[in-house]
C-alpha positions in Angstrom: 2.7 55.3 -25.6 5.7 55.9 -27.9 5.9 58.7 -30.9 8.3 57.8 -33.8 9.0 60.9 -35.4 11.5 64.2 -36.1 11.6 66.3 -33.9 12.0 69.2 -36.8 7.7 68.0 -38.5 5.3 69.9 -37.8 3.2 67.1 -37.6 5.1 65.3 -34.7 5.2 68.4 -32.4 1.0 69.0 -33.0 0.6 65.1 -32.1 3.3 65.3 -29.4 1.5 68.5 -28.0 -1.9 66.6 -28.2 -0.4 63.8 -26.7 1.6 64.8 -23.6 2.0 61.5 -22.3 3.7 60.2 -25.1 7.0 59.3 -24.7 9.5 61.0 -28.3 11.6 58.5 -29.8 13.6 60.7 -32.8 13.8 58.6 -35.7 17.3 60.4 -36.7 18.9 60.1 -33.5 17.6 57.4 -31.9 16.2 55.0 -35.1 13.2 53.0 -34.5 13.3 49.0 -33.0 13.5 46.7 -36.0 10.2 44.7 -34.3 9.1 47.6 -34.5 9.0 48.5 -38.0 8.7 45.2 -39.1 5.4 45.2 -36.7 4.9 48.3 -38.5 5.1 47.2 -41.7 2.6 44.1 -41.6 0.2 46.8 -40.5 0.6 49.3 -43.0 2.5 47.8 -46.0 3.8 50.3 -48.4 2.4 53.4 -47.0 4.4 53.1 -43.8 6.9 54.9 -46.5 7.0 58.6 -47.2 7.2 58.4 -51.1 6.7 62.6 -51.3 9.8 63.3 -49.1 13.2 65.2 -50.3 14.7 61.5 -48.9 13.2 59.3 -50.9 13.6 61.6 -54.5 17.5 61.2 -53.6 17.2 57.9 -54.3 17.9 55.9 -56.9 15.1 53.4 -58.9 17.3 50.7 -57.5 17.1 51.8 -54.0 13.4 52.6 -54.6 13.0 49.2 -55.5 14.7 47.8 -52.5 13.3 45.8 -49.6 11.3 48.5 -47.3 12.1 47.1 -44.0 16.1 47.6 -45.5 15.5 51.6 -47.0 13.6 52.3 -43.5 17.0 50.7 -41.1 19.1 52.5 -43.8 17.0 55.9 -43.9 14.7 56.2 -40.9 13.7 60.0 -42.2 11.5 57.7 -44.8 9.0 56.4 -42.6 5.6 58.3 -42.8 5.3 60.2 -39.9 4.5 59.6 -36.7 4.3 56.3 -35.9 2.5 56.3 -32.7 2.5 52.5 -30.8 0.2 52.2 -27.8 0.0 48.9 -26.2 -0.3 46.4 -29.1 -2.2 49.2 -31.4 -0.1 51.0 -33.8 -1.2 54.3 -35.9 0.3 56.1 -38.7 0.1 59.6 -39.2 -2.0 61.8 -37.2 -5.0 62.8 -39.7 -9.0 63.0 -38.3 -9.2 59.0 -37.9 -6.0 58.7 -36.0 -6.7 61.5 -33.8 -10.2 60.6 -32.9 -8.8 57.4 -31.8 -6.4 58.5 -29.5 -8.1 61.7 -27.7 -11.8 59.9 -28.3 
């Protein structure tokens, strides 16, 4: 199991600490596979981007309007975090639904 996140989210260290397992892949440092995201993407369309972030306000309508898969390889910090990929199931977040999945 692989966690796509920042290591500085609060969200990614309370899944990382639920998940122990897990292997941390830093989305600044390390950036995320472009199968990956693309796999990503087909899942979870536009929400697999973090429209409420200070990232994403810097940008400009043109940018906005940009290809996702593009904005994501040129700003990994917008992806909604974490992106957790087990096997060939993928989740997005870690909400109630997400976490019921993963701890059962």
């Amino acid at each position: 199991m692989i966690l796509y996140g920042l290591k500085t989210c609060d969200t990614c260290r309370k899944a990382l600490k639920s998940l122990p397992d897990a292997e941390f892949r830093d989305v600044r440092a390390d950036g995320v596979p472009g199968e990956v995201l693309e796999s990503a993407h087909a899942r979870f369309g536009a929400s697999l981007l973090n429209t409420r972030s200070t990232t994403w306000r810097g940008l400009s309508e043109a940018e906005r309007a940009g290809d996702p898969l593009s904005l994501l390889a040129a700003h990994p910090t917008l992806m909604k975090r974490p992106l957790i990929v087990d096997g060939d199931e993928m989740h997005l977040g870690w909400g109630r639904d997400v976490q019921a999945a993963l701890l059962g």
